[in-house]
N, C-alpha and C positions, 0 to 999 in steps of 0.2 A: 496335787499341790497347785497353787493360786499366787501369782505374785501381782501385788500392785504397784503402781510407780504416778505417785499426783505431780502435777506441775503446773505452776502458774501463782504462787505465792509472793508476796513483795509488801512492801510499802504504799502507803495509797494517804491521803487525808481526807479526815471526814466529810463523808459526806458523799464519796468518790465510791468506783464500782470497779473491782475484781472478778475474774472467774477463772475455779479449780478447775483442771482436768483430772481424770484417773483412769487409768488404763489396766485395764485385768492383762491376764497371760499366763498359761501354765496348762498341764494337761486336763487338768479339772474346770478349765471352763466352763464346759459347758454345764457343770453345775452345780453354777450358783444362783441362789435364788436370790437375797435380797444385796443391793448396794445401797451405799451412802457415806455420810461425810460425819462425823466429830469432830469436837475441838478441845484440845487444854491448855489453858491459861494458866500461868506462874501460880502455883498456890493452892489450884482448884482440881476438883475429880473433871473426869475426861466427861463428857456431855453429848447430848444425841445436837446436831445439828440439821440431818434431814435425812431418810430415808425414802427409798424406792422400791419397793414388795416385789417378789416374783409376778405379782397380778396386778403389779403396777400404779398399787396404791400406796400413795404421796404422805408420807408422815413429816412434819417440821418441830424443831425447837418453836418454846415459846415465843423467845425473845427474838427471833428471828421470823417469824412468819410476817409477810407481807411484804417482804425486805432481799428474801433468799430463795431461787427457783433451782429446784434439781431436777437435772432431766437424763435418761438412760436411753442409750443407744444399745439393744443388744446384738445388733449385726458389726457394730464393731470394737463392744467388748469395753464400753467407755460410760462412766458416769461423771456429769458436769458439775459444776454449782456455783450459780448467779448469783453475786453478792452485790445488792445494790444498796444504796443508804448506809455507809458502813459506819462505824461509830466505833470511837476506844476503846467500848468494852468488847468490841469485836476482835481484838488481838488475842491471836494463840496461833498454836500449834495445827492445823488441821489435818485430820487422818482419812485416807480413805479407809471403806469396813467395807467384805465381802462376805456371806455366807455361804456354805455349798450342802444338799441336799441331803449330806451325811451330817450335819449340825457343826461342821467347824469353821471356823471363823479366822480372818484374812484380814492383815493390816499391812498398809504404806508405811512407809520410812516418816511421814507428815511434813509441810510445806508449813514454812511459816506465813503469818497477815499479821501487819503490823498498821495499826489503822494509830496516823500520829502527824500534826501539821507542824 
């Protein structure tokens, strides 16, 4: 099993810069292969917002590249993500995602971002 637990979600005005934590835990650490972050918005399917591969190749949302840096520590079990430029359509839900070498897949409880002047 795998638990994740994000933190670092809030209100912010556009234009302003947040960053998630998430912190993996559980006997199956050690394998997971990929992390990253989602998000759901009132209304909307849940959405990729950035991944981080076992080989450490970087996937982003469209709407977010240029804007949002995800970065993974695996010595201590923690995936980041650097929200800069953030804009109201950037409010939701954000989830941490884990996967582990057996193909099952790991969700946060989600942090809200509330991007609102």
């Amino acid at each position: 099993q795998v638990q994740l637990v994000e933190s670092g979600g809030g209100l912010v005005q556009p234009g302003g810069s947040l960053r998630l934590s998430c912190t993996a835990s559980g006997r199956n650490i050690f394998a997971i292969r990929d992390m990253g972050w989602f998000r759901q918005a009132p209304g909307k399917q849940r959405e990729l917002v950035a991944l981080v591969t076992s080989r450490r190749n970087t996937n982003y949302g469209d709407s977010v590249k240029g804007r949002f840096t995800i970065s993974r520590d695996s010595a201590r079990n923690t995936v980041d993500l650097q929200m800069n430029s953030l804009k109201p359509d950037d409010t939701a839900v954000y989830y941490c995602y884990g996967n582990t070498i057996d193909l099952s897949t790991y969700w946060g409880q989600g942090t809200q971002v509330t991007v609102a002047s």
